[in-house]
C-alpha positions as CSV (number, residue, x, y, z in Angstrom):
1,X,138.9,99.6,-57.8
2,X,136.1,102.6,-58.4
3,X,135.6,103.1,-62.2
4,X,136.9,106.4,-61.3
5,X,140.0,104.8,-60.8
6,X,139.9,102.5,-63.5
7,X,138.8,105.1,-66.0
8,X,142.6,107.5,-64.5
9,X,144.5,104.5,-65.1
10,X,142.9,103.9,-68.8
11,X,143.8,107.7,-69.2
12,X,147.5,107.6,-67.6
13,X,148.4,104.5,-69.9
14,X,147.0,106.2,-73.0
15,X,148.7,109.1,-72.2
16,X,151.7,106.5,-71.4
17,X,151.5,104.9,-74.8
18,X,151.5,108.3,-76.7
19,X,154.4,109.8,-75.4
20,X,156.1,107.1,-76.4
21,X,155.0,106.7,-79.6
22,X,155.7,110.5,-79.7
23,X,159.7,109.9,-78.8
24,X,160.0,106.8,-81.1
25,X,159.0,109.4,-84.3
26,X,161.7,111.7,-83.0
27,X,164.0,109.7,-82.9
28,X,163.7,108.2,-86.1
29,X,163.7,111.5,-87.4
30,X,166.7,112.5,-86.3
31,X,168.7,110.1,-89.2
32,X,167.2,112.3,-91.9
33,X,166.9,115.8,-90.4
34,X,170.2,117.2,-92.8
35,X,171.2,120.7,-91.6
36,X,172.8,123.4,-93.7
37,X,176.4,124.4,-93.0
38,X,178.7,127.3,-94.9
39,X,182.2,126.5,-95.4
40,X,183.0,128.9,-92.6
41,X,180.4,126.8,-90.3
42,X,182.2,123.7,-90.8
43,X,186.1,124.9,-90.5
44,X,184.9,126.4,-87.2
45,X,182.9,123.3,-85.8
46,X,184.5,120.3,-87.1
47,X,181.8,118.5,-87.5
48,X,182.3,114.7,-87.4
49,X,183.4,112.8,-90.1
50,X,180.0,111.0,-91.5
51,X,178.0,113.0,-90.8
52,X,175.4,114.4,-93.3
53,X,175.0,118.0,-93.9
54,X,174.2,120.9,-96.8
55,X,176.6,122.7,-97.7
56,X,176.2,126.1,-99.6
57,X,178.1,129.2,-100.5
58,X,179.8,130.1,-104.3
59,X,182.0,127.6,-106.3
60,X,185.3,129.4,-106.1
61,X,186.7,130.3,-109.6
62,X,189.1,128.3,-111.3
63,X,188.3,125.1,-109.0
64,X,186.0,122.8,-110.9
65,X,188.1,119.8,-112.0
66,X,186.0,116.8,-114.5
67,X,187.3,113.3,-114.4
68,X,186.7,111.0,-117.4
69,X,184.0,109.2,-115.3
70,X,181.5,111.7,-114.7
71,X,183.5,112.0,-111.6
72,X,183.4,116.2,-110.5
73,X,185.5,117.8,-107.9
74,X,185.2,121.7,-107.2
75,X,185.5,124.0,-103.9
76,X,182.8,125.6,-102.5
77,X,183.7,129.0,-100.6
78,X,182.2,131.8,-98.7
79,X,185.0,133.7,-98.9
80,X,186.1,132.7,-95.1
81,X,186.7,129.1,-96.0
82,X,186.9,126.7,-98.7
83,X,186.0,122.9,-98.6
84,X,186.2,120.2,-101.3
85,X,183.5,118.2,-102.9
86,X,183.6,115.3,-104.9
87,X,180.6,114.4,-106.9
88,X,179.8,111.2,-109.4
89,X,177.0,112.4,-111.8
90,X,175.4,115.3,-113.7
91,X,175.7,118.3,-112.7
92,X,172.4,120.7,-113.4
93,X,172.7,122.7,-116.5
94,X,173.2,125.7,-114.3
95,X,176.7,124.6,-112.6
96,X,179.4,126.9,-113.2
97,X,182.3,128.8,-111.1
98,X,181.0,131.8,-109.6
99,X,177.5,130.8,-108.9
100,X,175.6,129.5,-106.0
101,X,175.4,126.3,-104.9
102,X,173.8,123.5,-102.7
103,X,175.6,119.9,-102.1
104,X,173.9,118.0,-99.7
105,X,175.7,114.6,-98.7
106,X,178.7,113.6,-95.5
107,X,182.0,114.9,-94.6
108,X,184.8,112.6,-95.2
109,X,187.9,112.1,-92.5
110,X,189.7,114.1,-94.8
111,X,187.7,116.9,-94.3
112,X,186.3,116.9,-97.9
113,X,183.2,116.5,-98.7
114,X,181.1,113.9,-100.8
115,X,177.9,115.1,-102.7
116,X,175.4,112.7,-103.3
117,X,173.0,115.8,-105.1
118,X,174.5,119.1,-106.2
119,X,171.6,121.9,-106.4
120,X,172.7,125.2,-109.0
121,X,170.8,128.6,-108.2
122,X,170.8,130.7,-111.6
123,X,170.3,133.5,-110.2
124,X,171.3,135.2,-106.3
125,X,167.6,136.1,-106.1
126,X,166.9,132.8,-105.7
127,X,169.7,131.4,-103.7
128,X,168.5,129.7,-99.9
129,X,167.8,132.2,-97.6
130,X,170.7,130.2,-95.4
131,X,173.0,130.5,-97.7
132,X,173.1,134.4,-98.9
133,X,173.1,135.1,-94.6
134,X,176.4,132.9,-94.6
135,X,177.7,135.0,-97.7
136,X,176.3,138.5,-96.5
137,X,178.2,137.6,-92.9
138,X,181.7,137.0,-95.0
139,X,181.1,139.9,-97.2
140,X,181.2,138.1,-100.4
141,X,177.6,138.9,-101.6
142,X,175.2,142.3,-100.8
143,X,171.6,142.3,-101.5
144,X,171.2,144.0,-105.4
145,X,175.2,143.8,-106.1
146,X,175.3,140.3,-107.4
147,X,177.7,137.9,-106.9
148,X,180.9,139.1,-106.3
């Protein structure tokens, strides 16, 4: 073999070696990539159970239901759709019905969800630019108006 030759096939299996290296990364990547879903998102793709997501829109008045063991459940809604969450721990200071929030964590068979962090926005100014599109597309919330 030329060193012409050898030096292409030094080259080919670098190149080789890369890519996968390249494809292994991905693919471990893919077990904590968590994408955001609105309620609406989720009653129209059934996503399956397990599998982990954030979920965002308003907690719907009136839903917000405290166990004795710092066990939560409330609804989150975006005014098309509703879906239940079950967290164990504190809530942020800034919980409360009518505001925005951010629960990342897995859909149960049941179609409910559990929470394993629960983020509260104080304010709509500052709510995830994912999450006032989903609410702006349902009508529940206009740029300037509030929360509705």
């Amino acid at each position: 073999m030329t060193r012409k030759g050898r030096r292409l096939v030094l080259i080919g299996s670098a190149l080789g070696v890369l890519a996968i290296a390249a494809g292994l990364m991905l693919y471990a990547l893919t077990d904590t990539i968590v994408f955001f879903r609105s309620p609406s998102e989720i009653a129209a793709e059934h996503p399956a159970p397990g599998t982990r997501l954030r979920l965002g829109g308003l907690v719907k008045q009136g839903s917000v239901e405290k166990q004795d063991d710092a066990h939560i459940r409330f609804v989150v809604t975006d005014g098309g759709a509703d879906v239940r969450v079950g967290y164990t721990g504190l809530l942020p200071d800034l919980f409360r019905e009518g505001q925005g929030v951010v629960a990342e964590g897995q859909l149960l068979p049941d179609g409910s969800f559990r929470a394993d962090s629960v983020l509260a926005k104080h304010d709509e100014k500052y709510m995830p630019k994912e999450v006032a599109d989903a609410l702006k597309k349902q009508g529940v919330w206009k740029e300037g108006e509030g929360v509705q």
